[in-house]
C-alpha angles and dihedrals in degrees: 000000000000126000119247117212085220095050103108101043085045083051092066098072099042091029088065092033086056096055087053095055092049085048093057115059087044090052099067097039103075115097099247092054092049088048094050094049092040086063107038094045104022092246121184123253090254107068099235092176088060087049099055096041088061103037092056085033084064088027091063101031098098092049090059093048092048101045091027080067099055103030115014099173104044085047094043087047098054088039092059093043089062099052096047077060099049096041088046090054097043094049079046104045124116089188146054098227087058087043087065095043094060093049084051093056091041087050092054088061102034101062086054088040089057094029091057099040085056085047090053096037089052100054097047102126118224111014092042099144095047089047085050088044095048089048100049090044098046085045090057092041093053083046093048090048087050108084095026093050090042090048090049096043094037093056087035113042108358137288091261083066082080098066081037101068095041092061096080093052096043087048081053090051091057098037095050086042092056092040086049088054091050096047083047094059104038093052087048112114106247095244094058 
């Protein structure tokens, strides 16, 4: 894949909204987060919201990666967007089926959000290798976060404090993607 002399400051915007969307599906899995929502929502036993966070979030993933390809802010942005949706409803809802609904927004931008930061980080030019390595190590460390930040939110403040938190993040994804847009155009030759 060709290197593209933009890739690492187009890499900001999807590389945090990436780490988002590798925090949330962690977030709601631990034991004391699925017992406060059980009981709050009356949510079944088998975590449906999980499930359909993960299935769109496949399920989008090589769109990201195409379109990310061709067009990574425009795809990072609506990505983000999504998930800003999704989060918003899911920290909103009164009920479990609209929980669900939410994760499986936020799964829908989330796989693009991820494919295309891999795209990006990918096509950097010289310092390839470290940009792969940060990623991969700032993605495992948001996963890892996951399960430890939603327990202590979830006992101390209240298991909506998960999609919460995710919201300004998110807010910085959108705003560094459309900026990135903007900075891509303008620097664009005029014949092209």
């Amino acid at each position: 894949m060709p290197a593209r002399p933009s890739a690492g400051r187009d890499l900001i915007g999807p590389g945090l909204g990436g780490l988002v969307a590798l925090y949330l599906p962690t977030v709601t899995v631990g034991p004391t987060w699925m017992d406060h929502a059980l009981v709050d929502l009356g949510a079944p036993t088998v975590p449906w919201a999980s499930v359909g966070y993960l299935l769109t979030a496949a399920l989008t993933a090589p769109v990201g990666a195409v379109l990310g390809r061709r067009h990574p802010n425009s795809m990072a942005a609506a990505s983000a967007g999504l998930m800003i949706v999704g989060s918003s409803l899911s920290l909103l809802v009164p009920s479990y089926t609209l929980l669900l609904a939410g994760q499986t927004l936020s799964g829908l931008g989330a796989g693009a959000l991820v494919a295309t930061a891999v795209v990006l980080a990918l096509r950097v030019g010289g310092g390839r290798a470290q940009t792969i390595g940060l990623t991969a190590g700032l993605g495992t460390f948001a996963a890892v976060l996951g399960p430890v930040l939603g327990g202590v939110l979830t006992t101390t403040i209240g298991w909506r404090m998960v999609f919460l938190i995710s919201l300004p993040p998110l807010i910085l994804t959108l705003l560094a993607c459309l900026a990135g847009g903007i900075i891509t155009v303008t620097d664009r030759p005029a014949n092209q």
